[in-house]
N, C-alpha and C positions, 0 to 999 in steps of 0.2 A: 545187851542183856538177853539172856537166853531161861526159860522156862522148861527145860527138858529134864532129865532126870540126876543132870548134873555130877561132877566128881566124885564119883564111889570111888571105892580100891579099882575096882574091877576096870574102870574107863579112866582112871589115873593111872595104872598099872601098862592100858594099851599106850594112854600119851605118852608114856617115858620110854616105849618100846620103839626102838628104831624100825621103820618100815612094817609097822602094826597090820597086822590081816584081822583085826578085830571087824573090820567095813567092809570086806572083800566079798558080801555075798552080795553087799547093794552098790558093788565098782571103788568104795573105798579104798585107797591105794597108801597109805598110813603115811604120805609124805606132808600135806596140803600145810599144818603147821610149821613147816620149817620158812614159808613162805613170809610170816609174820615177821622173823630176823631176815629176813633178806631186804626190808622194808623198813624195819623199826628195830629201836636198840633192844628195845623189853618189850615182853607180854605180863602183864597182873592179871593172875587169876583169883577170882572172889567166888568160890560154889558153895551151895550148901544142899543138903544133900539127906537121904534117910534111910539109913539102915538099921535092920532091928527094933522097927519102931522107933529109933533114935533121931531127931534132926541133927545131923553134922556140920563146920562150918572149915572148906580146907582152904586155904591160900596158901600161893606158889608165884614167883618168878620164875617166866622161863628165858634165857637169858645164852649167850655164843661165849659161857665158858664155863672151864670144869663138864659137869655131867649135863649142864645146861638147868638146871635147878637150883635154886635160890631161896631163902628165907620162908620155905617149904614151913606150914604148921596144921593140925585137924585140930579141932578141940571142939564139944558137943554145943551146940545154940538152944534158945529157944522159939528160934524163927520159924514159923508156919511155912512162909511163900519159900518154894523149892524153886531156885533162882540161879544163876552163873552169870557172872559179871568178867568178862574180859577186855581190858584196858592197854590199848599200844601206846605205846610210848613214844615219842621222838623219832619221829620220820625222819629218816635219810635222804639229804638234801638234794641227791640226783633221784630221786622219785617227787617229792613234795612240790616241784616245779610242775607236774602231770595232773596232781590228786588234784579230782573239783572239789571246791569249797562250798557250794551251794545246796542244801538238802536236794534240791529237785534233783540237781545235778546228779550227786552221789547214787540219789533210788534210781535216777533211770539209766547208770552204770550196772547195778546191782542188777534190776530187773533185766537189762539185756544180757546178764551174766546168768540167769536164773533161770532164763524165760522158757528152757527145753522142758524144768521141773513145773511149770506150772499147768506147760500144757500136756502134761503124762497125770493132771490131778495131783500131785503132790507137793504142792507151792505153800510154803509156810506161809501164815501170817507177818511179814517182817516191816516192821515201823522205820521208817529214817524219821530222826528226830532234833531238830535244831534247837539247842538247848537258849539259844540268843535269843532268835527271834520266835519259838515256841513252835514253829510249824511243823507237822506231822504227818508223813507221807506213807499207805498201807501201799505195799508192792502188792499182796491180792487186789487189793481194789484198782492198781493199774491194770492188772489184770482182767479184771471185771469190767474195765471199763473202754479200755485200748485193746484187746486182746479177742478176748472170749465172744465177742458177738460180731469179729471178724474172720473167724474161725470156720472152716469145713477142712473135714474127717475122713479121709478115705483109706480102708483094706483093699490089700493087693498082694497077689501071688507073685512069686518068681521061684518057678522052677518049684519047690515043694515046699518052698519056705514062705510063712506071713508076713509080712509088714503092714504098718500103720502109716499115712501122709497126712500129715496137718498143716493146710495150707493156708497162711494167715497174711490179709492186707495188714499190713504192721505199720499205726502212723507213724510218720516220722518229716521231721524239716532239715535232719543230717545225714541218715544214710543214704547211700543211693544205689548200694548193689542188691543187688535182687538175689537169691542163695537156695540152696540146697545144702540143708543142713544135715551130715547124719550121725544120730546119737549113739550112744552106749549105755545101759544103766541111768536113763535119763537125762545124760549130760552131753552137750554137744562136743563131740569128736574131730570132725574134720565140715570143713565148709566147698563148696565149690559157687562160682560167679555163673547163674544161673542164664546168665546171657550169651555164656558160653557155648550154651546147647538150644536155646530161643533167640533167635535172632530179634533185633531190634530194642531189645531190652537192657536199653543203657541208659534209662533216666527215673525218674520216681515216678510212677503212675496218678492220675486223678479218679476220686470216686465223682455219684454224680454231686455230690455237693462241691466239688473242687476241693475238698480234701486231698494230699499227699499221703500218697503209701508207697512201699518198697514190698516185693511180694514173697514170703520167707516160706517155704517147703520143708520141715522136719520131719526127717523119716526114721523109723525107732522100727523094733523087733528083736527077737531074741536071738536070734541071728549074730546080728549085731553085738549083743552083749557078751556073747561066747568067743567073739572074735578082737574081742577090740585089745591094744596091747598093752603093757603094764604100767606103762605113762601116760596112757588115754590120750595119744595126740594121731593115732592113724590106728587101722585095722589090719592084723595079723592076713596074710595073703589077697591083700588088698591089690600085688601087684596083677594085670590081666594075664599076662603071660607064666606066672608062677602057678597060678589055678591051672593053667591049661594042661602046662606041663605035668602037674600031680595027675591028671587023667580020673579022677573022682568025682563020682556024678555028682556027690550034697554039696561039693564047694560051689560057693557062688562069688563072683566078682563084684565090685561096685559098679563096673560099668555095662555087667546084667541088670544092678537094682535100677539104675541111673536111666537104663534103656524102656525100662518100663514106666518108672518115678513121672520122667518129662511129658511125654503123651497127657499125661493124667493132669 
């Protein structure tokens, strides 16, 4: 369930547009729903919505045939709560062997999925909610609790560009690689095994309470965001040797940021 401003024309118009630049100023890349059928046979959507001072109420199937749209209808409501309700359907059976069943489980998939957006401040409010056994999991408040008061913040230069490192003991009793994470538009891009470059760091760390942590480095800047490529899984002249060869002073490598990143 989603509380945002829900299915207008305007944002039903970008869903039915193949590879939509309607997100492209915030890294939206218009593909992420096609993901939904690669997983599940249907998507049910329930929005309602207000234009005109009108509340609207649209539903749609989106569905792998014809135009991909299905028993599509608008018709005006009198429902106050401006709402969206997206509902998957039947998991495909070489994924459903993967998916956890357990709320805990799910929020602390979600929040390690999320976790670049919360620590740039923009981390929705998002509930996992087990409708069985009623239990109700805030991913800000893992945040708030796991997170944010493991947290130091550091600026850094490289060459004439800014970066941000947020360096967070991150609990954990599963992972155990240690990373360098670097973003784009808030969202994690590429990872590298931080033991790669620190030696010795092949295991989980203890705080002094005997807590486990694993120790996660996210580096974000604009930089970054101007470079990253159109499937956000590596950065546009990312290679060291490609930079060099262009002979242009404002390109920067990863393994200039990297050379600085570690030290710190």
């Amino acid at each position: 369930m989603d509380n945002g401003i829900g299915f207008n024309p305007d944002n039903y118009h970008s869903f039915t547009t193949s590879d939509s630049t309607k997100k492209m100023d915030i890294g939206g890349k218009g593909v992420g729903r096609f993901l939904w059928l690669k997983a599940f046979d249907c998507a049910e959507v329930d929005s309602l919505y207000v234009e005109d001072n009108k509340t609207y109420n649209r539903k749609f199937k989106f569905i792998m045939k014809g135009d991909g749209i299905d028993e599509h209808s608008v018709n005006t409501s009198d429902a106050h709560d401006i709402k969206t309700r997206v509902l998957l359907r039947n998991v495909k059976a070489k994924y459903s062997k993967y998916m956890p069943k357990k709320a805990s489980s799910i929020a602390q998939r979600l929040f390690d999925y999320c976790l670049s957006y919360y620590i740039s401040g923009d981390g929705l409010n998002i509930y996992v909610i087990d409708d069985f056994t009623g239990e109700s999991i805030s991913l800000l408040g893992l945040y708030e609790t796991l997170v944010k008061r493991n947290t130091k913040t550091i600026d850094f230069r490289v060459v004439n560009r800014d970066f941000t490192l947020s360096l967070i003991r991150y609990p954990t009793t599963q992972e155990t690689m240690h990373k360098i994470v670097y973003c784009a538009h808030k969202r994690e891009v590429k990872s590298e095994n931080m033991s790669d470059y620190i030696p010795l760091l092949y295991k989980r760390l203890l705080n002094d309470d005997t807590s486990e942590f694993v120790l996660c480095a996210y580096i974000t800047g604009d930089y970054l965001d101007n470079l990253v490529n159109s499937e956000r899984t590596d950065f546009i002249l990312n290679d060291d040797d490609n930079v060099q060869d262009l002979e242009f002073d404002d390109l920067i490598s990863i393994r200039e940021i990297r050379n600085i990143a570690v030290p710190i």
